[in-house]
PDB file with SEQRES, HELIX, SHEET and CRYST1 records, atoms N, CA, C and O in Angstrom:
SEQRES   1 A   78  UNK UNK UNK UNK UNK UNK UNK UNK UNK UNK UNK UNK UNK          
SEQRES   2 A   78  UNK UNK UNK UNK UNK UNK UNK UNK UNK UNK UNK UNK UNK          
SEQRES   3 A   78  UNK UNK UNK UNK UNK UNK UNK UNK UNK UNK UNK UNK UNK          
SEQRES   4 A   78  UNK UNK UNK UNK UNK UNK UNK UNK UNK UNK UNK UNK UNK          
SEQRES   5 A   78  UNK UNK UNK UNK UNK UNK UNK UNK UNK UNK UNK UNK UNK          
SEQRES   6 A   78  UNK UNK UNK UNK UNK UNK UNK UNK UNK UNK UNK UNK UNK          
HELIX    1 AA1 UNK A    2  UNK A    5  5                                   4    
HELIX    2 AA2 UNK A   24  UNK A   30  1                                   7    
HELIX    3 AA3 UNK A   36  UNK A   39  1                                   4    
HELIX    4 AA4 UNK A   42  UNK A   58  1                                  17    
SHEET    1 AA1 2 UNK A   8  UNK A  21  0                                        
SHEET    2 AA1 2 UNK A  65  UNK A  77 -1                                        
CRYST1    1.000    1.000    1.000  90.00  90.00  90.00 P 1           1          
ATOM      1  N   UNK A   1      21.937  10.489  23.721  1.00  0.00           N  
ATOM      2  CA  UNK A   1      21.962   9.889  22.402  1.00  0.00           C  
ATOM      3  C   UNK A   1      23.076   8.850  22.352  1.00  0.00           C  
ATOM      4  O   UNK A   1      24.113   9.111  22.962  1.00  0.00           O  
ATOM      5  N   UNK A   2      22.974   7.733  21.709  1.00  0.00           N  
ATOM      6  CA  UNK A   2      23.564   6.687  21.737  1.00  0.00           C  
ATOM      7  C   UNK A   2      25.199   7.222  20.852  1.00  0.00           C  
ATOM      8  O   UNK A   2      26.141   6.430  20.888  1.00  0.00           O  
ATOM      9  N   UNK A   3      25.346   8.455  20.186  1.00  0.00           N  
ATOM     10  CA  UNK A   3      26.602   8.698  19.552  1.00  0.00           C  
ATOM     11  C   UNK A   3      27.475   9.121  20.790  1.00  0.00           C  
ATOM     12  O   UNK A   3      28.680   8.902  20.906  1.00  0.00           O  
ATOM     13  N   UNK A   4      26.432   9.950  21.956  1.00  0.00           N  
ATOM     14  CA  UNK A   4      27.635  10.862  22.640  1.00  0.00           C  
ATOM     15  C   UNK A   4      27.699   9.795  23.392  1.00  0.00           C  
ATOM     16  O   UNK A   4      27.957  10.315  24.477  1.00  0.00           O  
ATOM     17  N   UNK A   5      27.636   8.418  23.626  1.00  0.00           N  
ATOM     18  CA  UNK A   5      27.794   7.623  24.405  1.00  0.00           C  
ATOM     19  C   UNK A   5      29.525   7.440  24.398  1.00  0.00           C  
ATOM     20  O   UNK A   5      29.964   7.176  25.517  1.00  0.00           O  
ATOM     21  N   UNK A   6      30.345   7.520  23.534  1.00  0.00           N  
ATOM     22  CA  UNK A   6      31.261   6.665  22.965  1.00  0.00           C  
ATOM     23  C   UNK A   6      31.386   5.777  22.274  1.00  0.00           C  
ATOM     24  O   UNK A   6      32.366   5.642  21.541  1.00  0.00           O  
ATOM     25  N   UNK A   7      30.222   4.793  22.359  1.00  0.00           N  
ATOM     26  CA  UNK A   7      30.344   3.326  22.070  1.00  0.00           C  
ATOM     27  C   UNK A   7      29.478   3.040  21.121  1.00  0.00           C  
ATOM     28  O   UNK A   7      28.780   2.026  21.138  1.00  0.00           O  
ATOM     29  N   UNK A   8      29.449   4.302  19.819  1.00  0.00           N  
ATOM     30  CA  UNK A   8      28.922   3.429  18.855  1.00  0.00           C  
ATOM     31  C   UNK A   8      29.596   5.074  17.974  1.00  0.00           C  
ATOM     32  O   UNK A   8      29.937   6.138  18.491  1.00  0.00           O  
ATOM     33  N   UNK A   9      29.569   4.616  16.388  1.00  0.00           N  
ATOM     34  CA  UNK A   9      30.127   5.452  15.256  1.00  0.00           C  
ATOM     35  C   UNK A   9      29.535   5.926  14.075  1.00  0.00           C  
ATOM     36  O   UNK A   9      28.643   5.152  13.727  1.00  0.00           O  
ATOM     37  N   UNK A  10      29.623   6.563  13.570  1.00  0.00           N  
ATOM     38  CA  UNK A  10      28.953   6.531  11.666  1.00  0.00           C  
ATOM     39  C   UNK A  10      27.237   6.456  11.890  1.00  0.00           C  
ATOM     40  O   UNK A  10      26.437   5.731  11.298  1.00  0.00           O  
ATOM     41  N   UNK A  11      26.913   7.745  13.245  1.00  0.00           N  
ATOM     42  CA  UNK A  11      25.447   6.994  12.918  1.00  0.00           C  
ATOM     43  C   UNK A  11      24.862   7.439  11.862  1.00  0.00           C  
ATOM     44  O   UNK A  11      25.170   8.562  11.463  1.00  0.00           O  
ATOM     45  N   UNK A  12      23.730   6.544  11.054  1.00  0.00           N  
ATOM     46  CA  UNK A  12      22.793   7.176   9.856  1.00  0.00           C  
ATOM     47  C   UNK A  12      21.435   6.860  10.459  1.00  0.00           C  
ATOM     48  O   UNK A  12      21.024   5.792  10.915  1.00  0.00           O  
ATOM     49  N   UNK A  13      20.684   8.336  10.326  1.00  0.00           N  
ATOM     50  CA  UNK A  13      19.419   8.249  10.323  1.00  0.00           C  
ATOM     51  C   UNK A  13      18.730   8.409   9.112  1.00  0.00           C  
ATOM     52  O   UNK A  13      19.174   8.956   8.103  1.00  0.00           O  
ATOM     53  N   UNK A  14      17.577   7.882   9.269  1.00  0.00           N  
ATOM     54  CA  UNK A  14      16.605   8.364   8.256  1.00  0.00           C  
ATOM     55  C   UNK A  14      15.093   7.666   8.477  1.00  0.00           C  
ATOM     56  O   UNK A  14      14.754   6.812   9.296  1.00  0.00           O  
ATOM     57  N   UNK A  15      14.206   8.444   7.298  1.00  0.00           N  
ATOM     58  CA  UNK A  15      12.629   7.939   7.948  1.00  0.00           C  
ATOM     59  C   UNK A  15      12.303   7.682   6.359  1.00  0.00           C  
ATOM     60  O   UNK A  15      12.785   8.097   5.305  1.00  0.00           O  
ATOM     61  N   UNK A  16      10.826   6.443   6.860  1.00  0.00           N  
ATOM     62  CA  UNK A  16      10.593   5.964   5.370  1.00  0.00           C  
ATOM     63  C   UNK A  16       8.663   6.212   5.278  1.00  0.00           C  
ATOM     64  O   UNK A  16       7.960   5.287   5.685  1.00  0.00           O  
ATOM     65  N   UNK A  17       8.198   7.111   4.893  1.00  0.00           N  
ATOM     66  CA  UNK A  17       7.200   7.346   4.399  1.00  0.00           C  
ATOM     67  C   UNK A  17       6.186   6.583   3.801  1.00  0.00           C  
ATOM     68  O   UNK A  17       6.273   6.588   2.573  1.00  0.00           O  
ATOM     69  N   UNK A  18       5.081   5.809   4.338  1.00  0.00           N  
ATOM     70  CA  UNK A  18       3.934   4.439   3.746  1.00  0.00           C  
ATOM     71  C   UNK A  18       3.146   5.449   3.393  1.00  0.00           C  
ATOM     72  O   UNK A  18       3.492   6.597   3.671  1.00  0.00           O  
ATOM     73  N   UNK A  19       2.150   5.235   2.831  1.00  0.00           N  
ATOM     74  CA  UNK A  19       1.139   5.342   2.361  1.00  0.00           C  
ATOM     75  C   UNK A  19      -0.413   4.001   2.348  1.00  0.00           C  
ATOM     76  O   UNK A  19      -0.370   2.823   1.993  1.00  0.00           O  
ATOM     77  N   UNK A  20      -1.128   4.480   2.662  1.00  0.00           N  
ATOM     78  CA  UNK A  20      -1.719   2.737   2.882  1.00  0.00           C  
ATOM     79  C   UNK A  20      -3.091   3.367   2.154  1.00  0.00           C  
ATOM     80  O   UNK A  20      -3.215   4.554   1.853  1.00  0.00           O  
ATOM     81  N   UNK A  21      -3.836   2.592   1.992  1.00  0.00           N  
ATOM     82  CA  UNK A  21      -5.245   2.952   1.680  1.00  0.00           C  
ATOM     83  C   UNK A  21      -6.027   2.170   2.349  1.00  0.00           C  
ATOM     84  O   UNK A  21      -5.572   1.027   2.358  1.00  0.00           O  
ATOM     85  N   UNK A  22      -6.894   2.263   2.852  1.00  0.00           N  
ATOM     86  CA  UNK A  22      -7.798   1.041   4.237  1.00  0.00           C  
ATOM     87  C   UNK A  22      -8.974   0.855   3.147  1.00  0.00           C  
ATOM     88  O   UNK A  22      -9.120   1.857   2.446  1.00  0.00           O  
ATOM     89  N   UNK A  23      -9.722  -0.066   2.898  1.00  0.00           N  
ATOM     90  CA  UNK A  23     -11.096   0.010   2.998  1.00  0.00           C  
ATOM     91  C   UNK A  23     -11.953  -0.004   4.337  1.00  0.00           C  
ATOM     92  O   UNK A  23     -11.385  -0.723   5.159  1.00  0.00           O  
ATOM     93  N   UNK A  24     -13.273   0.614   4.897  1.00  0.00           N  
ATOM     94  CA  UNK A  24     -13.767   0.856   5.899  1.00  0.00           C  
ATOM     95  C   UNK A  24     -13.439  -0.826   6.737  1.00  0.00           C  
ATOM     96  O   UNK A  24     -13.194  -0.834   7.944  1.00  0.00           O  
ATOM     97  N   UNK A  25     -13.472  -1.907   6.077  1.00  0.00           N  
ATOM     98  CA  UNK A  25     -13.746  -3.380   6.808  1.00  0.00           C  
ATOM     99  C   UNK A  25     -12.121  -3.757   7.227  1.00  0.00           C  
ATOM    100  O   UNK A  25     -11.802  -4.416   8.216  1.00  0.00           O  
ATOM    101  N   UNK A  26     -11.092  -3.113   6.125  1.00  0.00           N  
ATOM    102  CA  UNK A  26     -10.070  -3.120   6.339  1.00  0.00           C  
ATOM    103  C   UNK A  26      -9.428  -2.457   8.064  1.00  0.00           C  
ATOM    104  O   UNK A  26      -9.067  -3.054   9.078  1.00  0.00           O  
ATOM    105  N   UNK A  27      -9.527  -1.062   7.735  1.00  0.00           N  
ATOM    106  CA  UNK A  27      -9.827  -0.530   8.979  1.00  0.00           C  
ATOM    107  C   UNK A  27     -10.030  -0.944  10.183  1.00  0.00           C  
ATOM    108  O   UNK A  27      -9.151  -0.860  11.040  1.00  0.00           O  
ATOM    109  N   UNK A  28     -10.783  -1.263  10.331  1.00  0.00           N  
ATOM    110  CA  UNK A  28     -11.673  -1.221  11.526  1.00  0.00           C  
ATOM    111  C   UNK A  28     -11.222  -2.612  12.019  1.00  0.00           C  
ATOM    112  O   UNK A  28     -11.242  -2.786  13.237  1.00  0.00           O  
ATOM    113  N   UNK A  29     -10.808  -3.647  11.207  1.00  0.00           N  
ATOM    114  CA  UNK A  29     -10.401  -4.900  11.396  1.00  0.00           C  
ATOM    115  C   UNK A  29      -8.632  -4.599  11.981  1.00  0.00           C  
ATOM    116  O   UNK A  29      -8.067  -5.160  12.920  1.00  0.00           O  
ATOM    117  N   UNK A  30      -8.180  -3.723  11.215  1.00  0.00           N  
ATOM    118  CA  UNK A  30      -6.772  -2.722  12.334  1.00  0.00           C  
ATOM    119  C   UNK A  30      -6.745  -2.223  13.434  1.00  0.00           C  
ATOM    120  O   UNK A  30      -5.737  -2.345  14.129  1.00  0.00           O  
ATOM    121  N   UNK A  31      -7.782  -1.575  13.845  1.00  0.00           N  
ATOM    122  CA  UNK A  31      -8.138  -0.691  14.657  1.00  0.00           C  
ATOM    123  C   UNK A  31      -8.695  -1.765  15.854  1.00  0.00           C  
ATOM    124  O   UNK A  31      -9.108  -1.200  16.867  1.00  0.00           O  
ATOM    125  N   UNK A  32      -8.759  -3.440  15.850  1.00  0.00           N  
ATOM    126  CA  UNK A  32      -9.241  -4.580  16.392  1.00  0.00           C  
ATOM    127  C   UNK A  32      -8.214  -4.793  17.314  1.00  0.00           C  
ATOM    128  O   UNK A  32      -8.272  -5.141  18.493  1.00  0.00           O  
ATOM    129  N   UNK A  33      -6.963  -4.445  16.362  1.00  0.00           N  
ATOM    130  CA  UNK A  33      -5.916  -5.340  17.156  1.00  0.00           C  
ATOM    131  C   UNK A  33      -4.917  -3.915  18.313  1.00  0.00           C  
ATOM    132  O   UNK A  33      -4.023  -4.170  19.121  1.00  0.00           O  
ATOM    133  N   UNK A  34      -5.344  -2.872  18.064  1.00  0.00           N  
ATOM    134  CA  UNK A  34      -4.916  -1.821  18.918  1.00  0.00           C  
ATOM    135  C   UNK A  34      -5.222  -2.424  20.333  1.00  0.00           C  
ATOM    136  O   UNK A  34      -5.944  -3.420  20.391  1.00  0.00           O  
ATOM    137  N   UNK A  35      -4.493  -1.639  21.954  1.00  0.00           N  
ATOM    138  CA  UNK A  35      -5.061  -2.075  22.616  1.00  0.00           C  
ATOM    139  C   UNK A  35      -6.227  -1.092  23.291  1.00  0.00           C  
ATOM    140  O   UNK A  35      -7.294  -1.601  23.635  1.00  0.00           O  
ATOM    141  N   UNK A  36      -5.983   0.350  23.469  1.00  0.00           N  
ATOM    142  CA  UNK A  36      -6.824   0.928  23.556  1.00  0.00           C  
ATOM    143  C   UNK A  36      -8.519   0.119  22.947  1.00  0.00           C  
ATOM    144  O   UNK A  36      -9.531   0.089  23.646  1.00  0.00           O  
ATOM    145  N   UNK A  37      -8.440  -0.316  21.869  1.00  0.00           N  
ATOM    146  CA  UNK A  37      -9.851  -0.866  21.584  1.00  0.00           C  
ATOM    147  C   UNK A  37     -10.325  -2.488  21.814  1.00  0.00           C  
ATOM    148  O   UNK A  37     -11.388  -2.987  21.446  1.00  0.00           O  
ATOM    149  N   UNK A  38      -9.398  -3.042  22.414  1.00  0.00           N  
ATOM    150  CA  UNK A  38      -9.336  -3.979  22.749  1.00  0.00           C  
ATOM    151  C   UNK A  38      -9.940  -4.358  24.252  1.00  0.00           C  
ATOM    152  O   UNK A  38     -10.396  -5.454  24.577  1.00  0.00           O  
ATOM    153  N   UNK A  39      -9.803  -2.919  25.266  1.00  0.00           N  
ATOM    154  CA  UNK A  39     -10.013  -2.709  26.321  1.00  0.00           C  
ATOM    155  C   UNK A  39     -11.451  -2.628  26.555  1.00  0.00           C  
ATOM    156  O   UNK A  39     -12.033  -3.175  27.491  1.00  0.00           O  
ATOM    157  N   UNK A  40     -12.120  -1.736  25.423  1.00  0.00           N  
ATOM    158  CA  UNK A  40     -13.343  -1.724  25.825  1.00  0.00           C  
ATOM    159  C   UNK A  40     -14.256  -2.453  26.037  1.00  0.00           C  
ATOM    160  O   UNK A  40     -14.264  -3.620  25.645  1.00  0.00           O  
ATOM    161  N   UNK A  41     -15.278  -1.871  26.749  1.00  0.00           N  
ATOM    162  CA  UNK A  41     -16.400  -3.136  27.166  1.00  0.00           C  
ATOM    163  C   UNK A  41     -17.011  -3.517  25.735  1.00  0.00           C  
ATOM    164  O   UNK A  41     -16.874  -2.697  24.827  1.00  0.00           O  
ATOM    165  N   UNK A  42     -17.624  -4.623  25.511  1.00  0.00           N  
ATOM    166  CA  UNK A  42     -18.085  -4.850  23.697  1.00  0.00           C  
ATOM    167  C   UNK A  42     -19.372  -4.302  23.741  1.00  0.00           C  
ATOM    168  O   UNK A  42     -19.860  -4.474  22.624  1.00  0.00           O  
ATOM    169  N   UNK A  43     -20.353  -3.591  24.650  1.00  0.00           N  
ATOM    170  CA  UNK A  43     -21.234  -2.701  24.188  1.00  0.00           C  
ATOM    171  C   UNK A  43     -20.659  -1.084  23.618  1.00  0.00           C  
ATOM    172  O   UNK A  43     -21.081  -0.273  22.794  1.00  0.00           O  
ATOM    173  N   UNK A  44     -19.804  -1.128  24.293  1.00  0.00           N  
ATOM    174  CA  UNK A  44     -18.874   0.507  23.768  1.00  0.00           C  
ATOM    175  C   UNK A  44     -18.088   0.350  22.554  1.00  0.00           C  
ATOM    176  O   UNK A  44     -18.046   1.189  21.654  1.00  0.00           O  
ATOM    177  N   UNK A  45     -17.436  -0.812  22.567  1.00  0.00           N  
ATOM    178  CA  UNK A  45     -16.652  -1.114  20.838  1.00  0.00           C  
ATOM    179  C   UNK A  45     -17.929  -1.459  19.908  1.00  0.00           C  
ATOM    180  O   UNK A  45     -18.147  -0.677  18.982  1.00  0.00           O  
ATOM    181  N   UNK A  46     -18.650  -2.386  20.050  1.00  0.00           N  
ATOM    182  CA  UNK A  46     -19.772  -1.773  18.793  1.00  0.00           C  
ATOM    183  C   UNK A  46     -19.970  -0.808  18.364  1.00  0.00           C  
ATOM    184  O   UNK A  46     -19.748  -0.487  17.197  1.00  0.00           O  
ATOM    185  N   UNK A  47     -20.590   0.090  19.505  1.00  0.00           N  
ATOM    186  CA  UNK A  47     -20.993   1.467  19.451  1.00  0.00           C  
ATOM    187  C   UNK A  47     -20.235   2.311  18.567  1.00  0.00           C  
ATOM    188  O   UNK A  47     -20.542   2.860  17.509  1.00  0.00           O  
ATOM    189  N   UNK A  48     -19.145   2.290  19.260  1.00  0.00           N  
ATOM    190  CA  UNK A  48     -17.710   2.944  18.425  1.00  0.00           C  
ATOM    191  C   UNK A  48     -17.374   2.767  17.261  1.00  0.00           C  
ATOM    192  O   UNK A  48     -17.269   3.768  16.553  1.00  0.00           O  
ATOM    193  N   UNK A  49     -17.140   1.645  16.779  1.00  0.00           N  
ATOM    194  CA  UNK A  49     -17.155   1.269  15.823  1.00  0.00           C  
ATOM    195  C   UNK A  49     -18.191   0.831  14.666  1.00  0.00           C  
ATOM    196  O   UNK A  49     -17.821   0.671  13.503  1.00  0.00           O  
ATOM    197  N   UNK A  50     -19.541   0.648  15.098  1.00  0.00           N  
ATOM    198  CA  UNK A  50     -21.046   1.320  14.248  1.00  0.00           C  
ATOM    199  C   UNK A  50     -20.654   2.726  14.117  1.00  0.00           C  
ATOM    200  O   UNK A  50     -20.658   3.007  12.918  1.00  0.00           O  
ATOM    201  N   UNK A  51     -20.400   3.481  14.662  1.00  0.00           N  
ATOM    202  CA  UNK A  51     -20.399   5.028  14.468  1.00  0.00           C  
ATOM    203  C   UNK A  51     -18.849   5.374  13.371  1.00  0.00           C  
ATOM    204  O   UNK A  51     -18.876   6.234  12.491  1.00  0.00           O  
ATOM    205  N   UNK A  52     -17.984   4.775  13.582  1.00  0.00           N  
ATOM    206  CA  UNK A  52     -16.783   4.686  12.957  1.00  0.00           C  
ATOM    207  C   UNK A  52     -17.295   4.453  11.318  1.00  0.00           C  
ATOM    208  O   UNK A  52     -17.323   5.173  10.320  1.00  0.00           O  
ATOM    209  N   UNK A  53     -17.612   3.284  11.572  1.00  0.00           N  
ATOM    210  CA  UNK A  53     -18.163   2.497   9.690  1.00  0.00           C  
ATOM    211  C   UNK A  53     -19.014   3.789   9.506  1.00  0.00           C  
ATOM    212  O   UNK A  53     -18.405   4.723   8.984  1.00  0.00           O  
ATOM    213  N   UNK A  54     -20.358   4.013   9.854  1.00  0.00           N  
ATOM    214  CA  UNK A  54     -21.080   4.929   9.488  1.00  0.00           C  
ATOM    215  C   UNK A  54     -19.971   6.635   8.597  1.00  0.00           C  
ATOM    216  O   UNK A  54     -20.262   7.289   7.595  1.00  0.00           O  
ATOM    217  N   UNK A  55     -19.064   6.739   9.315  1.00  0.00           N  
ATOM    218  CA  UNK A  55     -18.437   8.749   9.839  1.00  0.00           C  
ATOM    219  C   UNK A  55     -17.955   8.008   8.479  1.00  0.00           C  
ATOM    220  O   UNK A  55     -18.403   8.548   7.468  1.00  0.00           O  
ATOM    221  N   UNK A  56     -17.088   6.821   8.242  1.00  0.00           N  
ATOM    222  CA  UNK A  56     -15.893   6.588   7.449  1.00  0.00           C  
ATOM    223  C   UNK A  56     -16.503   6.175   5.524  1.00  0.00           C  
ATOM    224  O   UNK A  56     -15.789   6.174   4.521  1.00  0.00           O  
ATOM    225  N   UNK A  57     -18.088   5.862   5.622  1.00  0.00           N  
ATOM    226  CA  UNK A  57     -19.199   5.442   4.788  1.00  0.00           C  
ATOM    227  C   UNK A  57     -19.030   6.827   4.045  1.00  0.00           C  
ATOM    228  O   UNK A  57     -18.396   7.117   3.030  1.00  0.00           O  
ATOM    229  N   UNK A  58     -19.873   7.641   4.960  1.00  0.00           N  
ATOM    230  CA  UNK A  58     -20.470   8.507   4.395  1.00  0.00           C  
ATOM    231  C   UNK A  58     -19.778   9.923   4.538  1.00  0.00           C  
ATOM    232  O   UNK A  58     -20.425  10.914   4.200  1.00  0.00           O  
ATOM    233  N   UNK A  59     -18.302  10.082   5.095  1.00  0.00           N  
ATOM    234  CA  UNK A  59     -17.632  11.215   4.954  1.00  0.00           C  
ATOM    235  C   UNK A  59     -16.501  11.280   3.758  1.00  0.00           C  
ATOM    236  O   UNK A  59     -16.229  12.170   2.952  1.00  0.00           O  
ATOM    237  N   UNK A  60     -15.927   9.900   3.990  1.00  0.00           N  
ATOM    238  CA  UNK A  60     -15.063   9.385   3.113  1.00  0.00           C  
ATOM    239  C   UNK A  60     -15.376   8.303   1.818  1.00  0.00           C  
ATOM    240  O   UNK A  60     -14.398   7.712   1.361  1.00  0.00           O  
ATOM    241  N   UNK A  61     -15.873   8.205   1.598  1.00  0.00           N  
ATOM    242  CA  UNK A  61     -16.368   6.829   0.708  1.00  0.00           C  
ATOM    243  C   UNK A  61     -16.239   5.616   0.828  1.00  0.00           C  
ATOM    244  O   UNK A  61     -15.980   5.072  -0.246  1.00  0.00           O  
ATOM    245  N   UNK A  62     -16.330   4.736   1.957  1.00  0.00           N  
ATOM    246  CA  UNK A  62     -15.730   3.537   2.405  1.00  0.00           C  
ATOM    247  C   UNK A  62     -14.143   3.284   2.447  1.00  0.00           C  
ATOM    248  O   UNK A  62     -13.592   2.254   2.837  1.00  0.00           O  
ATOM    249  N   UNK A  63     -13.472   4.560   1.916  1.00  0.00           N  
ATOM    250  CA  UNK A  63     -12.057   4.049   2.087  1.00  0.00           C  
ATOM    251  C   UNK A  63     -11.257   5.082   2.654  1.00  0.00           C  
ATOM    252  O   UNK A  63     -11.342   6.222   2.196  1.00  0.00           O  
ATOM    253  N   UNK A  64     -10.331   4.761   3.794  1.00  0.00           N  
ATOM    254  CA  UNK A  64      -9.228   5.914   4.442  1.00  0.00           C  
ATOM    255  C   UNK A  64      -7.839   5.827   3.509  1.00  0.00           C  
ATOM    256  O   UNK A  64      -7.549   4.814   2.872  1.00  0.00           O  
ATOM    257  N   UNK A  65      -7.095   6.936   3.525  1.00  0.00           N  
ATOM    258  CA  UNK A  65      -6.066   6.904   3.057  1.00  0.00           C  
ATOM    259  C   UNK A  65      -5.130   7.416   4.531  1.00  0.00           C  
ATOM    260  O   UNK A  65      -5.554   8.380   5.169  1.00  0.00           O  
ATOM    261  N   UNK A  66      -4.198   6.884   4.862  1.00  0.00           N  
ATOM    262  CA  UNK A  66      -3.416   7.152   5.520  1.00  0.00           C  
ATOM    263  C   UNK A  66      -2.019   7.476   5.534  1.00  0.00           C  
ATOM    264  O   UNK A  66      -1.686   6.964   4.465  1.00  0.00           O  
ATOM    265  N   UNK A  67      -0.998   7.966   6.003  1.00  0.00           N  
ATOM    266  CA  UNK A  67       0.813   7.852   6.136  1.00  0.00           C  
ATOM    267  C   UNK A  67       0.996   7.277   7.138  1.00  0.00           C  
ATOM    268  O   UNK A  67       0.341   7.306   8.180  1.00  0.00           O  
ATOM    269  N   UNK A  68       1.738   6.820   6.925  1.00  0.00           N  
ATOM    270  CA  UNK A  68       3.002   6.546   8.062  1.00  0.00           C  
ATOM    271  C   UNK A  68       4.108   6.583   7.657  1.00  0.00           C  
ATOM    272  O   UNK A  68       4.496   6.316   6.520  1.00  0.00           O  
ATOM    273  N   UNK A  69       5.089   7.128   9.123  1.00  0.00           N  
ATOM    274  CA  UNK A  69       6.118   7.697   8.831  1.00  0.00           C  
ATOM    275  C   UNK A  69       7.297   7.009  10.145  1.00  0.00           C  
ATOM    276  O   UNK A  69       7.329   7.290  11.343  1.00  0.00           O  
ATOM    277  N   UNK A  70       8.146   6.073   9.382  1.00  0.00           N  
ATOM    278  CA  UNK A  70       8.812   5.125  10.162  1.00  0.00           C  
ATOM    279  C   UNK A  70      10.777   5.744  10.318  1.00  0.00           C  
ATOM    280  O   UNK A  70      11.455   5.970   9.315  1.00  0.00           O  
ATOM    281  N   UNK A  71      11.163   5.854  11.354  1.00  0.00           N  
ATOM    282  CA  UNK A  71      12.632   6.262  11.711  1.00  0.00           C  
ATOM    283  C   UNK A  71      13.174   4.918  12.191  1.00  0.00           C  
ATOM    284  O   UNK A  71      12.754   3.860  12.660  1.00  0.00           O  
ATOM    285  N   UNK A  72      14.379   5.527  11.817  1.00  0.00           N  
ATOM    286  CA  UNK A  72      15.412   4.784  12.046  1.00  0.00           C  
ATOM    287  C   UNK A  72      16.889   4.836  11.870  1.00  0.00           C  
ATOM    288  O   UNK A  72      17.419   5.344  10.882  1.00  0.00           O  
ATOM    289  N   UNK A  73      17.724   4.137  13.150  1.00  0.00           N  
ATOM    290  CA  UNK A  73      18.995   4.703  13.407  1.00  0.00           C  
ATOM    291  C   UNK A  73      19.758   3.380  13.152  1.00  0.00           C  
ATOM    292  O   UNK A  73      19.060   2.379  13.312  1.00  0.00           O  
ATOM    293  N   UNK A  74      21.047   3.164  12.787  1.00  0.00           N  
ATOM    294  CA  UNK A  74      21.714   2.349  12.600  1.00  0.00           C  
ATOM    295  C   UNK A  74      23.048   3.390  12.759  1.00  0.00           C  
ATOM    296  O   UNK A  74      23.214   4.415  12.099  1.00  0.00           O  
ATOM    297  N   UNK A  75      24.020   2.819  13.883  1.00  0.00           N  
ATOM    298  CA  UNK A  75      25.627   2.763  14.418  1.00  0.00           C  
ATOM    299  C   UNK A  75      26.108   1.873  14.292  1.00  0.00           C  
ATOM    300  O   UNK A  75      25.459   0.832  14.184  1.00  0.00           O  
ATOM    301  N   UNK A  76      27.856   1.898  14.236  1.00  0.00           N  
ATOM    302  CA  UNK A  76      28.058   0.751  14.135  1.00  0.00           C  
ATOM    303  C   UNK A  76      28.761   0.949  15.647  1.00  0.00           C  
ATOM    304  O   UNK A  76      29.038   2.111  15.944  1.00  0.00           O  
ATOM    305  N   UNK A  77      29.118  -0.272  16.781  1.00  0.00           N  
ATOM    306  CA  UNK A  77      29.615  -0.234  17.356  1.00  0.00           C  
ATOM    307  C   UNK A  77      31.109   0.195  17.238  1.00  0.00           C  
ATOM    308  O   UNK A  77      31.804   0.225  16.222  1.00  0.00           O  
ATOM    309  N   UNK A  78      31.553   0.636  18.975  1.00  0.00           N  
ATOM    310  CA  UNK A  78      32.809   1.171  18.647  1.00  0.00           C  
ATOM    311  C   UNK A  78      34.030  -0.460  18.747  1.00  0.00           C  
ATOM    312  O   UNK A  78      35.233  -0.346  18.510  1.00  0.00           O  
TER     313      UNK A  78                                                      
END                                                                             
């Protein structure tokens, strides 16, 4: 850990909690720029993603709700 280093002081952590709401076009237009889905061949990302819109249509109502949950450390040098 960067405290038992010596060379830094006063560390503060903490984490900051999002909340997002996607619509399905929203989504999936996120899920574009990942690289895992970026990799695939474009007969398998259709696929995937026809089946995605469809699960996200008709399980959820066209819209995901999601968290995210972001950390972070700030020291000051010694």
């Amino acid at each position: 850990m960067a405290i038992d280093s010596g060379q830094f002081k006063n560390l503060v952590s903490g984490q900051v909690v999002s909340e997002v709401t996607y619509a399905v076009d929203e989504y999936l237009m996120l899920l574009f720029t990942y690289s895992p889905y970026l990799k695939l061949d474009p007969h398998s990302k259709d696929a995937l993603f026809a089946g995605l819109r469809q699960r996200i249509e008709d399980d959820f109502g066209s819209r995901l709700q999601l968290s995210y949950i972001s950390a972070f450390y700030i020291a000051q040098k010694c």
